[in-house]
N, C-alpha and C positions, 0 to 999 in steps of 0.2 A: 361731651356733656359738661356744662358749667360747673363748680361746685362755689356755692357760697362762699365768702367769707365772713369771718367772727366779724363784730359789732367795729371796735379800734380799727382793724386793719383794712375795711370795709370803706369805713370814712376816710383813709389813710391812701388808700385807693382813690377815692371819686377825689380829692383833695391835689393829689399827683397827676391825672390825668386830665387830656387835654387836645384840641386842635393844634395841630402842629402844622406849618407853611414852609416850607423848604427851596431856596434855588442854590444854585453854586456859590461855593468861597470863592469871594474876587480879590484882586481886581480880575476880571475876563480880559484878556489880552486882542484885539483881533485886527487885521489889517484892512485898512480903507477900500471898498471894493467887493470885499468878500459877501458872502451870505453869512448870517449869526444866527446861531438859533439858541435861545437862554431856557432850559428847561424851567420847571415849576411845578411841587408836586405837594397833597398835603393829608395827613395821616391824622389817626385818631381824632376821629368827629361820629358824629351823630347824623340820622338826616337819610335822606335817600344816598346811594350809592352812587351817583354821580355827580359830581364837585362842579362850582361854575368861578369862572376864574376872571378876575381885573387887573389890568396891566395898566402903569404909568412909571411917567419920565420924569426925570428933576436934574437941573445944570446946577441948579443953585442950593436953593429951597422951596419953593413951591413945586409941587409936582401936577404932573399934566398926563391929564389918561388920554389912555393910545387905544386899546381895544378889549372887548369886553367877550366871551361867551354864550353872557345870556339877553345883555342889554345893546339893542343895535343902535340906540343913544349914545351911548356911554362915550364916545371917541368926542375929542375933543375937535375945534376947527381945522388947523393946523394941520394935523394929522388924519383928514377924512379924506383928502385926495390919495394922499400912501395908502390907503387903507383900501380905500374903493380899486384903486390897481393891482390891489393886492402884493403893492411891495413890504407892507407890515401885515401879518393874518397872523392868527393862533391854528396851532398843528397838534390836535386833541391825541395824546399816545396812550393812554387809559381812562378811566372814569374818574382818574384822582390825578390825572398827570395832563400839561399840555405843554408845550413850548412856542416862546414868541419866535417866530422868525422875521427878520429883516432883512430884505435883498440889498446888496452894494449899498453897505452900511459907509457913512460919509463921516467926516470928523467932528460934525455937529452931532449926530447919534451920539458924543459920547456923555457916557453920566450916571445917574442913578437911575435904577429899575425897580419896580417895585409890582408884587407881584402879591394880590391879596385874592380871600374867599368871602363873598357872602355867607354868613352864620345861618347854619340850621341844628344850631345845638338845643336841647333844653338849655342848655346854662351857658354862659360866655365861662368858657376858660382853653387856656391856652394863646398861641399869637396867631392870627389871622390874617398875619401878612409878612413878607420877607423882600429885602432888598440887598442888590448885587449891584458893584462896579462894575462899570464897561469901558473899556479905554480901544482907542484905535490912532494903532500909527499906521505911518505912510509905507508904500509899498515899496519895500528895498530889493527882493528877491528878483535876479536874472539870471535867464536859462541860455542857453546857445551851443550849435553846432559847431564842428571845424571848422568850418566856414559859417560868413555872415550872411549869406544867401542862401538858396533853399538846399535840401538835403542830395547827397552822393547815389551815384546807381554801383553797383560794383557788382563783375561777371564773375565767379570762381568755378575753378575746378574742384570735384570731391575728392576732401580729402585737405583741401588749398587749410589756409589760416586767413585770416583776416581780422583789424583792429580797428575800433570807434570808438572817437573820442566827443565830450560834450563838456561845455562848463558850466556852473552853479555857481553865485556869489552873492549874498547878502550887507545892507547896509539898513537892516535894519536897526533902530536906537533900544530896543530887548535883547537879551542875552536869548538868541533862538538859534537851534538845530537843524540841518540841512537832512532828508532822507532820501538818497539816490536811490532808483529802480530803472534800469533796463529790461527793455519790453520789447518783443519781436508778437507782428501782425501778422500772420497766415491766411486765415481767413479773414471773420468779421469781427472778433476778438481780439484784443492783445493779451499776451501772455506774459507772465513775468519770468524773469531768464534769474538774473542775480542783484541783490541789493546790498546795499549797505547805509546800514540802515541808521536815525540818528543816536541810536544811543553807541552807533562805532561797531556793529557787528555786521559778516556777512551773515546773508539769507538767498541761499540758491532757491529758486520758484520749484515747481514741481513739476519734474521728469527732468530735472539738471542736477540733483543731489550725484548721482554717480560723476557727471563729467567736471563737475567741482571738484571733487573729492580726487581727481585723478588728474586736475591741471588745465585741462581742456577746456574752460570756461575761468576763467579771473575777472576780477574789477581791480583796477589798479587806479590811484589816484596821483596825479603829478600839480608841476608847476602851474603856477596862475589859476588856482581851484577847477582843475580838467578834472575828467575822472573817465578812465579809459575801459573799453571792454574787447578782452582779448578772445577768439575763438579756436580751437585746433581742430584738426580733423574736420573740415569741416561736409556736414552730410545733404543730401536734399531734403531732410528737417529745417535745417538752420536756412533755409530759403524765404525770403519776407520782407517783411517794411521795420527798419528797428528804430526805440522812439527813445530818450531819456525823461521817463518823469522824476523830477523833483520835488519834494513838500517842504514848509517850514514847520518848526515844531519850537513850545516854548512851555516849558515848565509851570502849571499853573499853581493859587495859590498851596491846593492841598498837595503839592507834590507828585501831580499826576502828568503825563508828557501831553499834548494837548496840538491839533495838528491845526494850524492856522489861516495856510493858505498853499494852494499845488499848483505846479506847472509843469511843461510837458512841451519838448521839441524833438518831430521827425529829424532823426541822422540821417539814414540810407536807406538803401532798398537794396537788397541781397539776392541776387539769384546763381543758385550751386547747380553746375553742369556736368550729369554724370560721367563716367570716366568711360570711354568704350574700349572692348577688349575682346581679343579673337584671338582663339587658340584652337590651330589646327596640327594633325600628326601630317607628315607630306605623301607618307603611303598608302591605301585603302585595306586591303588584306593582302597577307604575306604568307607563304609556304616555304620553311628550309628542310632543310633535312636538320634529322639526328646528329650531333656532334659539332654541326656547323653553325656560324656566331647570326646574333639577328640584330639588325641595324634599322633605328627606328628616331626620324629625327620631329620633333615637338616646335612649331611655327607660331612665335606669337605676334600679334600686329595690336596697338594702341595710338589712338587721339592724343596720347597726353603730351606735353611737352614740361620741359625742365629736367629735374632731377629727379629722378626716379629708379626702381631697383626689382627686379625680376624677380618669383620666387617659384622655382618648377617640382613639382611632383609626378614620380610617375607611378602608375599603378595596375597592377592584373586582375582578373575578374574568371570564375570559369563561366558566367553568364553574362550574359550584354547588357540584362537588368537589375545588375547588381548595387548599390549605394557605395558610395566611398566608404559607410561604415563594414560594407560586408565583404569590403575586396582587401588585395592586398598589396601594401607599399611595399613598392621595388625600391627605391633609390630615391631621394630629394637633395637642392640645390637651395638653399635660401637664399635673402638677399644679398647677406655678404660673401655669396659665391662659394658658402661651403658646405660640401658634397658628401651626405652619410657615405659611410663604410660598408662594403662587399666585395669581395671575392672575382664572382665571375659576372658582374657587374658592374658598366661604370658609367655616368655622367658626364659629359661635357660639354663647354660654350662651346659654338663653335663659331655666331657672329652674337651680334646684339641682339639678336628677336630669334635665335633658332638653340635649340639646345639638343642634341645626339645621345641617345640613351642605347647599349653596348652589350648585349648579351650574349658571353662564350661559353662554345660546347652546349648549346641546347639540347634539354634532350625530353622526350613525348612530354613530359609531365608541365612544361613550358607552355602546350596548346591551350591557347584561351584566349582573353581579351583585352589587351592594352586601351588604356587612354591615359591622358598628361592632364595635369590640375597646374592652372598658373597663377601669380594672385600679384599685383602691384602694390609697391613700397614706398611712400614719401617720408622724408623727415619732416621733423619737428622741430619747434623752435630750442626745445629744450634736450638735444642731440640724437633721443628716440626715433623710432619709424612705427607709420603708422599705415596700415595694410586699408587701400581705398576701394578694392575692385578686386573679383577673383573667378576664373571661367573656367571651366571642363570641355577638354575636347569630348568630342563621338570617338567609341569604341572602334577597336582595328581587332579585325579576327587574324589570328597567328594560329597557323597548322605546321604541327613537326612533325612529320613522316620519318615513322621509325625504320631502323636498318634492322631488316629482317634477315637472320643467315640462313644460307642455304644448304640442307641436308636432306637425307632421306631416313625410312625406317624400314629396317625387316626383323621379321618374325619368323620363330622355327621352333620346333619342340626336339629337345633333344631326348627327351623320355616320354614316352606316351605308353599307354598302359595298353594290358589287353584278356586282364580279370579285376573286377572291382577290387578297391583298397591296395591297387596297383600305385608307384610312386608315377605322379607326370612334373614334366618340366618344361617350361618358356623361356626362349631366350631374346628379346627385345635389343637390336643394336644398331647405333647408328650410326653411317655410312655416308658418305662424297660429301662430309663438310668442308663449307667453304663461306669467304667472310666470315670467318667468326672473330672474337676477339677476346682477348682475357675478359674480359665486362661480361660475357655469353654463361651463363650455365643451365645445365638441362636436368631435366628431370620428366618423370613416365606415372602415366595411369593406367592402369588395367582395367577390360570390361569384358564382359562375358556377354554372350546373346543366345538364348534358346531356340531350339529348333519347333518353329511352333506347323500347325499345317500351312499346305498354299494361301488358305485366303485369308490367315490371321497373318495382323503385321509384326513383324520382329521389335521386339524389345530388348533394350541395353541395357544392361544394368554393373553400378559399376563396383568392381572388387575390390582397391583402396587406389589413391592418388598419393603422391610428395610433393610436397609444396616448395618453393626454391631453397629454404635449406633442409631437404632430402627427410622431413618429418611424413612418415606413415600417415596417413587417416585413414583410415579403413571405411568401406562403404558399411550399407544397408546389409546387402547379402553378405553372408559366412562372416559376420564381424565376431561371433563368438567362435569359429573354426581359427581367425586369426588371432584370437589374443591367444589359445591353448597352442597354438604352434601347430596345428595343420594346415597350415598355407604360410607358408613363408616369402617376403620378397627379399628381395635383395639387391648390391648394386657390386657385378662381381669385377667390374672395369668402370673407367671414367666414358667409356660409350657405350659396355652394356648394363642392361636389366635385367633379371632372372623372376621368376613367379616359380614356388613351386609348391605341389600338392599332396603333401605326403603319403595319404591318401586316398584314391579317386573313387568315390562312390556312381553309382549310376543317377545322380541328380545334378553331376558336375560334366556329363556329356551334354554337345555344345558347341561353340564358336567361341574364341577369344581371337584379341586383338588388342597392341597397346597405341598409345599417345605420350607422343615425344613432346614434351615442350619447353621452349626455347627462353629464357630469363637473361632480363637486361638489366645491371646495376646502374639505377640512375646517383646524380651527385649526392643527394643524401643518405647513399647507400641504401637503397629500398631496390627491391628489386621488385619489375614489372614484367608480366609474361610479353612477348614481342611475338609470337609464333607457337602454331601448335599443326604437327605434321602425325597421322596416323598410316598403320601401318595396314597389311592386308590381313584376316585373319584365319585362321589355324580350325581347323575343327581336331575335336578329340571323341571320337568313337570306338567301342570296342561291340562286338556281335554278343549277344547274351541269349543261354538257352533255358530253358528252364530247370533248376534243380529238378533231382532225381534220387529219393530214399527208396530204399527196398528192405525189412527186416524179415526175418523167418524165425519162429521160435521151434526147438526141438528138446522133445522130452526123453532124459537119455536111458530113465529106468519106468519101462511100459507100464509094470506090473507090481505093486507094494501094498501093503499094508499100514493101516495105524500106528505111530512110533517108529516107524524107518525115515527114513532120509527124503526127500522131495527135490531133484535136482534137473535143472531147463538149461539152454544154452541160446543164447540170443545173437545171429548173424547178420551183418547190415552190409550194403553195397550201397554207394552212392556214386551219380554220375554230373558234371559240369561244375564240382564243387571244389576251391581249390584250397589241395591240404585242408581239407575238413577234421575234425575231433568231433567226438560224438557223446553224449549223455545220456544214462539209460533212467528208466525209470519202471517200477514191476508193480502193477496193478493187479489187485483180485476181485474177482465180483463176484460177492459172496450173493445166497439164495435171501429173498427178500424177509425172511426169518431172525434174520440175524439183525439185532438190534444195537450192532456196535456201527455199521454204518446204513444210515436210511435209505441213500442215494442208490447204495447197492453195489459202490465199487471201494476199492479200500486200496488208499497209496501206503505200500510197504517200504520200499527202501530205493536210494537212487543213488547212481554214482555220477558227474558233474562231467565237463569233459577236460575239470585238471585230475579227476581219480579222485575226488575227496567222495568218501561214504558219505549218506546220513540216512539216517531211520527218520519213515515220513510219520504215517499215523500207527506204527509198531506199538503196541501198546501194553502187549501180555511184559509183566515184569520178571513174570519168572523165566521166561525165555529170550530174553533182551540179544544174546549171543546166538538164538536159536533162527536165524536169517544173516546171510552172506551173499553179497555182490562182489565181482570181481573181474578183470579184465583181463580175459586171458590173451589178445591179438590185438593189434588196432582197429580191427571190425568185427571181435569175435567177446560176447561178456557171458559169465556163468552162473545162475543163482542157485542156491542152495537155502532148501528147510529142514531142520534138522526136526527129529522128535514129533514128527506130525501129528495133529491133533483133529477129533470129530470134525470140530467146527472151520478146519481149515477148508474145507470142500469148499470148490468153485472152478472160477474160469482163471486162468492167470495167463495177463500178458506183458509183452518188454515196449515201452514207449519211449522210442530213441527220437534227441534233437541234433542234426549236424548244425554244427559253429565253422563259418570263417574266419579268419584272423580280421582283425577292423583296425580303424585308426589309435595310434597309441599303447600298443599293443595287447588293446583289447580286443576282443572275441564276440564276432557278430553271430545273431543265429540266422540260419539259412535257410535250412525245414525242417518238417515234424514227420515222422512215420509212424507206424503202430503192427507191431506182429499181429501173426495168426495166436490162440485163444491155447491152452493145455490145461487142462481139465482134470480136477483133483476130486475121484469119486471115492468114497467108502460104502462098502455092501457092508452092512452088521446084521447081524439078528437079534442084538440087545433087550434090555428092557425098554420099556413105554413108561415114563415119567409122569404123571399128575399132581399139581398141589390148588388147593381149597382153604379159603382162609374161612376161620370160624370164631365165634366170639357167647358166651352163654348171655350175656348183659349189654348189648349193644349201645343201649339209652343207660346214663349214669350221671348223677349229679355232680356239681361241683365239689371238690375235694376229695374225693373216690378214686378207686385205682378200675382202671380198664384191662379186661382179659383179653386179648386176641392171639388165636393161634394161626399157625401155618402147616399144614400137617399137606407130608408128600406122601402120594400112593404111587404102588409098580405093578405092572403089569406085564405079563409073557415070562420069560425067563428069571427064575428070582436068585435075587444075588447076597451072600454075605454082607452081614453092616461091615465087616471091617474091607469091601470089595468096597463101597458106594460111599461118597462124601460128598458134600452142599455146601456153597456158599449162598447165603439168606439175606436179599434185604429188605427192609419195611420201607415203601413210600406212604405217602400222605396226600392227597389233594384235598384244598381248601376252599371246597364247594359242593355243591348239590350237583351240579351237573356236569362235573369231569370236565370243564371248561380251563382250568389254569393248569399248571408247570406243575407236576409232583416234585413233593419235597422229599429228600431222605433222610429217615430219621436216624436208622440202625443199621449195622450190617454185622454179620458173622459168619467169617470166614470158615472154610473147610478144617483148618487147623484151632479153630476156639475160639480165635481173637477177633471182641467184638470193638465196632468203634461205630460213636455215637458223630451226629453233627451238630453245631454250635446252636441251642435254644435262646429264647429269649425270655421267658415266661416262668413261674417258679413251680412248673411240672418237671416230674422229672422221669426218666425213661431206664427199663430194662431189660435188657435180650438175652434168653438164655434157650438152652436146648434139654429139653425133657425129657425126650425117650431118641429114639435114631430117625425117629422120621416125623416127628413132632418138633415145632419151634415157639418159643412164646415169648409173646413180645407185652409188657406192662408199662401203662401208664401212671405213674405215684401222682396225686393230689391233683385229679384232671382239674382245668380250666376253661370258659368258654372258647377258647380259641385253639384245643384241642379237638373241635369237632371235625367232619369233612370224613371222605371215602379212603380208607386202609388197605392198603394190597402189599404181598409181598411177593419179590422177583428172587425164583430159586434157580443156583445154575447146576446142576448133578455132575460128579468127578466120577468114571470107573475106570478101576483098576484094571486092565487087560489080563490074558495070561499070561504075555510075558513080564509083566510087574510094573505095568508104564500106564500111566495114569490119563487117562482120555476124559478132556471135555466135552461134556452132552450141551447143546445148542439149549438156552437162558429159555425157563419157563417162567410166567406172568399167574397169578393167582385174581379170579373175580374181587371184585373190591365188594366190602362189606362198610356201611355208612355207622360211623361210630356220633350218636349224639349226647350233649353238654346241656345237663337242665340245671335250674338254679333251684335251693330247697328256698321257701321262702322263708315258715317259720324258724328256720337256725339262723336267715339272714336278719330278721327282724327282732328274734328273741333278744339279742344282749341289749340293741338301742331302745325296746321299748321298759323291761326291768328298769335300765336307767335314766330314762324318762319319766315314769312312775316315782323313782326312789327320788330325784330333787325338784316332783312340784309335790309331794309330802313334806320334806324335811322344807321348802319352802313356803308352804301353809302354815307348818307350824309355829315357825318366825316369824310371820307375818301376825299371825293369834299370841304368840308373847307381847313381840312390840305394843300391839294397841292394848293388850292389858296395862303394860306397864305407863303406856303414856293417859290412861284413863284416871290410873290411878294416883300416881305421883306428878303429872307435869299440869293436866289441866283443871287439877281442881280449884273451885271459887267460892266463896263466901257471899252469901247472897243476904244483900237485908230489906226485910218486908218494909212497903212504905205504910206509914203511919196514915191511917184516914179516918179523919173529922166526923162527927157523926152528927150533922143537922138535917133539919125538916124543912122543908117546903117550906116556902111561903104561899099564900093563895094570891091568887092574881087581884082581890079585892084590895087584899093591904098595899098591894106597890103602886 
């Protein structure tokens, strides 16, 4: 967007500004012959955007129009034939620019130019026209070949060198610069190779910067203004027609270099003949043995003649499709015949075109694939070699057939069992070696195989292997039997193996059998299996019959009474078991009455088959020492109950388990038995026990104490309070309908001592005894969560006559449902008093407040407005 300017600076502007007409600062230098072309451009004007342009000439002083753009008058006589042939025309380069050109401008062209615009300004200002010197001298520049006749053919080999030479010489009367370019034609284009250029620099063309930079391409210039171009290496690139163009070049006025006039002479014609080259191995495929050398000779044939230099690789593959990058070099010879370093490896000429490649003591790991890589060497002019050609033979397949020695294997058990957790033994040895060699070493696998029926197929499977330096792996099967050390191998000679099983259970009968195998150290000290010879194999069976428990239990005193002694004897025979131990165990089954076990049997005491006691579910405290097991024989045990009590009646038996000894000298069990039944009856003619729980207040509010008794009744025989004693305790369930786990609250014992169980709630509980067959159980400060069914479990103690205290079988009382009501007016009495007493004392405050803000805060002075006291007018007077 334009912006104005101020009023001064405005006219200051239009004042400065102006058509401006432009050509070159002369003098224009050009030689006789050439084409000219004189540009003409011209700037700030007005007018359409297309300029139309006048051109004239002046030797002297009058000047003489040549040609015009808009006027096809305008050309003067003289110049209407040039014109019309078009050796003078205007060459329009934009809307504001044209240039005259003149074809083989002559020495008469030379002089003033003058280069104007017709005005289409509003206003004349500025120069509407511009003139330029033209000067032309004679033609001095000469180009030429080695020779003064036509251009050279020249055959090379790749790789060859080769040099063209051309000269350039000027007489011309201007101080002008020469700029050589060497140009090679391949196709229909010339390309440019390397220049030099006139301000004295090279310029290698493009795709020559590297071989410049590395010597292989120069411009050298010599005597008599030659100018040579040198080639190295030369490739089927550099194949072609090569030409020398030359330019002159002459400083014009503004300092600018300014190119006057070019020429251009065919040297040669180059054609590069590639190098041919055949590399063959002399043998096709080769088999040695193990240990024996391999001899492998690499044939090379080539076209080329002169001086030249072999360069041989050889190399292994273990696939025939392998690349040079993925294989690997044995041995190389370069050109100047020297031979990497190796060992059992060696290189040699053995004429000009054959090189012998040397391999001692091969051994398997050598099978695979030879071929030779060979590449030709020329020198250079500048004492380098330069690598022209390079070929791969085809793969030679090489097979080393390993030396396999020759042995046998046998097998034998030198322990074999003939009762489970029997020790067994193998002994693996090998036998009639022959060819072996220090390089041989052996080592064994062990394998088991089951015996499965006819028509299923045998499976192997294997026990561990060593690998050649004699490391264990152990297989799949018994791999945790081998790390604890029940299967051990071993190696008890340098030709035997041992397996042994410390031991044998019945899941290890079976067929075994081992494998010898045979390890070769090759030269890198690797050892590779060569051989694997297996043996025949071994079965290990023993007959199995079924174990066989027998117990008998005997009761040794018929006939007793409550408070005597209780005493059984427990006999066992066992048959096919070997060196068996045995474990008792003395079971009661008690009448489904008895509430200390549901099931109906009751484990009392066992002894182990190392003799250690323990008490199972023994549970009476006060007779903890009142049961005794004991071992009187090694198949004979004795139990004893001292102090017999009511509740001991039932059935009592011995449950004996025999152990065999097992792996580790642990102890397996073998079977289980169970005596015949001995039978603990008491005839009493006692009392008849009853208890009744009762309560006068069932239903009681919160915070209230709850009454419930437990009162026992007797019946038949009646007996002294100081004869008859009760332990009493209170359960609870916490539900309507005897659905959940009673809880216990209280209990008291026979001797007074009550104990409570751990509450949660800030009830609290009492148990006491009020008469001798009366018990009372109190709730302090009931809570809702003191409701739910109440019963109490009595257990009756009597005294005998001989002074011994007999428990009567646990009597249950009907449950009585104790319920928790909530009183409402005591819950509500306190919050509502206090409710009442602060929206009172809150009214009342409320009733000061607004008195006092009525009377002191908002009162106001009010003043009557003052008013006029006139009459009417009538509507006549206005």
């Amino acid at each position: 967007m334009a912006v104005p300017l101020p009023g001064p600076l405005a006219c200051l502007s239009a004042f400065c500004r102006g058509r401006i007409v432009r050509v070159p600062k002369g003098p224009l230098i050009r030689v006789v012959g050439t084409e000219v072309a004189i540009p003409c451009s011209v700037s700030d004007y007005d007018g359409p955007s297309e300029q139309n342009f006048d051109w004239e000439f002046s030797r002297d002083t009058d000047f003489v129009r040549i040609v015009s753009t808009w006027d096809s008058t305008f050309t003067s006589e003289e110049y209407q034939k040039r014109v019309g042939r078009g050796d003078i025309k205007l060459r329009r380069s934009s809307n504001d620019a044209v240039e005259l050109v003149i074809r083989n401008i002559q020495p008469a062209d030379q002089g003033r130019y003058k280069c104007s615009t017709p005005s289409t300004d509003a206003t004349v200002q500025g120069n509407y026209d511009a003139e330029v010197q033209v000067k032309v001298i004679s033609d001095g520049l000469s180009v030429s070949g080695s020779k003064a006749r036509s251009s050279t053919s020249l055959r090379l080999s790749e790789g060859d060198s080769f040099k063209l030479r051309c000269s350039a010489t000027t007489t011309s009367p201007e101080h002008t610069h020469l700029h050589v370019t060497w140009q090679i034609k391949s196709g229909s284009s010339w390309r440019d190779i390397l220049s030099l250029t006139h301000e004295g620099k090279f310029q290698p063309g493009p795709g020559y910067e590297e071989r410049y930079r590395s010597g292989d391409v120069r411009l050298d210039t010599g005597a008599n203004d030659t100018y040579r171009l040198s080639v190295s290496q030369a490739s089927s690139a550099d194949g072609g027609a090569y030409r020398c163009l030359v330019s002159e070049w002459v400083r014009g006025a503004d300092g600018l270099w300014q190119k006057i006039q070019e020429k251009s002479v065919e040297i040669a014609s180059v054609s590069i003949q590639r190098t041919a080259l055949d590399v063959v191995i002399s043998t096709s495929n080769v088999s040695v043995t193990e240990r024996d050398s391999l001899d492998l000779t690499c044939n090379i044939t080539t076209d080329r003649s002169g001086i030249f230099q072999a360069e041989v690789m050889w190399y292994f593959s273990a696939s025939p499709d392998d690349t040079l990058s993925d294989a690997q070099l044995l041995l190389s010879m370069d050109h100047d015949s020297v031979v990497s370093d190796s060992t059992l490896i060696s290189l040699s000429h053995v004429d000009r075109n054959s090189y012998r490649l040397l391999v001692r003591d091969v051994d398997v790991e050598d099978s695979g694939y030879y071929f030779c890589e060979a590449a030709i060497w020329v020198p250079l002019h500048n004492g380098s070699w330069h690598k022209v050609v390079e070929r791969t033979s085809a793969p030679v397949s090489v097979v080393v057939t390993a030396l396999e020695p020759d042995y046998d294997v046998f097998l034998n058990a030198s322990k074999t069992p003939k009762f489970s957790d029997d020790p067994t033994e193998l002994n693996c040895r090998i036998t009639n070696v022959q060819d072996t060699e220090a390089n041989i070493r052996f080592s064994v696998s062990w394998y088991y195989r089951q015996h499965l029926p006819s028509d299923d197929v045998l499976t192997e499977e294997l026990l561990a292997t060593m690998d050649a330096d004699w490391t264990l792996l152990p297989g799949d099967r018994g791999r945790e039997r081998i790390q604890n050390g029940e299967i051990i191998f071993s190696k008890k000679s340098p030709n035997t193996f041992s397996l042994r099983i410390q031991w044998t259970s019945e899941s290890d009968r079976g067929d075994y059998f081992c494998v010898i195998s045979a390890w070769s150290r090759h030269r890198n000290n690797s050892w590779v299996k060569s051989r694997d010879v297996s043996s025949a194999s071994v079965n290990i069976f023993w007959a199995t019959q079924d174990y066989t428990l027998t117990v008998e239990a005997v009761k040794l005193k018929p006939f007793f009474v409550a408070g005597h002694t209780f005493e059984m004897t427990c006999k066992v025979s066992s048959k096919n078991i070997k060196t068996p131990r045995y474990s008792v165990l003395i079971t009661a089954e008690k009448p489904l009455t008895d509430q200390s076990s549901p099931n109906g049997t009751t484990r009392i005491i066992s002894l182990n088959q190392d003799s250690v006691v323990r008490l199972e579910d023994w549970t009476d405290q006060t007779r903890v020492d009142g049961v005794v097991l004991e071992k009187v024989q090694e198949n004979e045990f004795r139990y004893r109950m001292y102090q017999t009590q009511i509740s001991d009646a039932g059935l009592y038996r011995c449950v004996v388990t025999a152990w065999s000894p097992g792996g580790g000298g642990m102890w397996r069990e073998a079977v289980n038995g169970l005596s015949n039944p001995i039978q603990i009856d008491f005839q009493t003619s006692g009392p008849v026990f009853n208890v009744s729980v009762h309560s006068d207040s069932p239903t009681i509010y919160q915070g209230e104490v709850a009454d419930l008794l437990c009162i026992v009744t007797t019946e038949g025989i009646p007996l002294e309070p100081d004869d008859m004693s009760f332990d009493v305790s209170w359960f609870a369930v916490r539900s309507f309908a005897l659905d959940r786990e009673p809880v216990l609250l209280a209990s008291l014992d026979r001797r007074g001592i009550v104990a409570q169980s751990r509450r949660n709630g800030s009830s609290d509980l009492s148990l006491e005894r009020i008469s001798p067959l009366e018990f009372r159980l109190r709730v302090h400060g009931c809570e809702d969560h003191d409701f739910g069914n109440h019963y109490c479990v009595v257990t009756p103690w009597v005294r005998s006559a001989t002074g011994v205290w007999q428990r009567e079988p646990d009597i249950k009382a009907k449950p009585i449902f104790l319920s928790v009501k909530m009183d409402v007016l005591n819950a509500f009495k306190y919050p509502l008093l206090i409710g009442i007493g602060l929206a009172t004392v809150i009214g009342l405050l409320s009733c000061l407040i607004g008195y006092c803000s009525s009377r002191w805060c908002c009162k106001k002075e009010v003043q009557e407005t003052r008013r006029e006291r006139r009459r009417l007018m009538s509507m006549e007077m206005d």
